[in-house]
C-alpha positions as CSV (number, residue, x, y, z in Angstrom):
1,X,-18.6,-23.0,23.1
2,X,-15.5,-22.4,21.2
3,X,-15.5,-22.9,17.1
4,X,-13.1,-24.3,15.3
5,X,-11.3,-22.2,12.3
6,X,-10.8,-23.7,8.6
7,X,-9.1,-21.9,5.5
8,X,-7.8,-24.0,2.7
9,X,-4.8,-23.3,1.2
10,X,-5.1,-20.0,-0.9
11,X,-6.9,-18.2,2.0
12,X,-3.5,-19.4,4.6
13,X,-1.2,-17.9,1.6
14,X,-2.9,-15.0,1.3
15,X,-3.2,-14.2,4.5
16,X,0.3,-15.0,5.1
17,X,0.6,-12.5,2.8
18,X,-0.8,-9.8,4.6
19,X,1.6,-6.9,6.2
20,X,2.1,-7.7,9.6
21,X,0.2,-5.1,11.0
22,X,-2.8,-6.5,9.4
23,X,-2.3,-9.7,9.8
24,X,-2.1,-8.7,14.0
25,X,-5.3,-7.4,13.5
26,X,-7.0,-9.9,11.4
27,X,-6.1,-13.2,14.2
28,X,-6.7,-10.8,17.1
29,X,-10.5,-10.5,15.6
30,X,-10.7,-14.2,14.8
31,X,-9.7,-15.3,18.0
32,X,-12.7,-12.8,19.5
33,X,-15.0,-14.3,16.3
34,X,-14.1,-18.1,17.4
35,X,-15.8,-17.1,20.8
36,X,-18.9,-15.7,19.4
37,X,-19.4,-15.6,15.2
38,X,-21.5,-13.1,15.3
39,X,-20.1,-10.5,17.7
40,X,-18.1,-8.1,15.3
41,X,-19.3,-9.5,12.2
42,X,-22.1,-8.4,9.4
43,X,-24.6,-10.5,7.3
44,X,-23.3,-10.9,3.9
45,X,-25.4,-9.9,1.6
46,X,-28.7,-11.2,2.8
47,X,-29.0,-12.0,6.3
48,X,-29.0,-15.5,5.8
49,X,-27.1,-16.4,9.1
50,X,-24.5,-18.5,7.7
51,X,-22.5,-15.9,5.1
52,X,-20.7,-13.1,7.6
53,X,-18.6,-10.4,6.7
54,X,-16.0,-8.8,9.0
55,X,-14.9,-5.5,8.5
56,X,-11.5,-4.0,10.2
57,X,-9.4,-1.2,9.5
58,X,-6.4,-2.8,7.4
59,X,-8.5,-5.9,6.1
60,X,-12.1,-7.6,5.1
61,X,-12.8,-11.6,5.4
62,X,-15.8,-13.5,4.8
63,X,-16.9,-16.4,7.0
64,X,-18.6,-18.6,6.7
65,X,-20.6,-20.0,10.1
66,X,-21.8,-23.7,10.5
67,X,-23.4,-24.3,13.9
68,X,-24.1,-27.4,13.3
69,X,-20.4,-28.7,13.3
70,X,-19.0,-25.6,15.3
71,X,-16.6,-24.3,11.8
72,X,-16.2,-21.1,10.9
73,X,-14.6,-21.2,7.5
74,X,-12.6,-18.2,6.3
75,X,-13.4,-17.7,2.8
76,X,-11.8,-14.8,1.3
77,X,-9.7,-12.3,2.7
78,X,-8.9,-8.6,1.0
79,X,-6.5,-6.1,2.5
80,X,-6.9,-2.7,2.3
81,X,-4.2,-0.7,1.8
């Protein structure tokens, strides 16, 4: 089953922000991570299931996963230049 993606307003700007290049790369990897969270991603800090960290070559994001509701909510987003 398909998740749904949330980001509040700072995380949209910022990843606005983003060169385009990255920014490719980023929704490429969130359309795959909608399909399955945790295909491509990393516990955060401890595995607590919920907290996931994905790591590509021009950017990070953490997620955050609720099953429950079927969210994943993109919390923070750093390029790397």
């Amino acid at each position: 089953m398909i998740y749904r993606l949330h980001q509040d307003r700072t995380v949209r700007a910022v990843r606005a922000s983003l060169p385009q290049a990255a920014a490719d790369e980023l929704t490429l990897a969130l359309d795959g991570i909608l399909a399955d969270p945790k295909a491509g991603t990393g516990p955060y800090g401890i595995d607590d299931g919920v907290t996931r960290l994905l790591v590509l070559s021009r950017s990070m994001a953490v997620l955050l996963v609720n099953e429950g509701t079927r969210v994943v909510t993109l919390l923070q987003i750093t390029h790397l230049s």
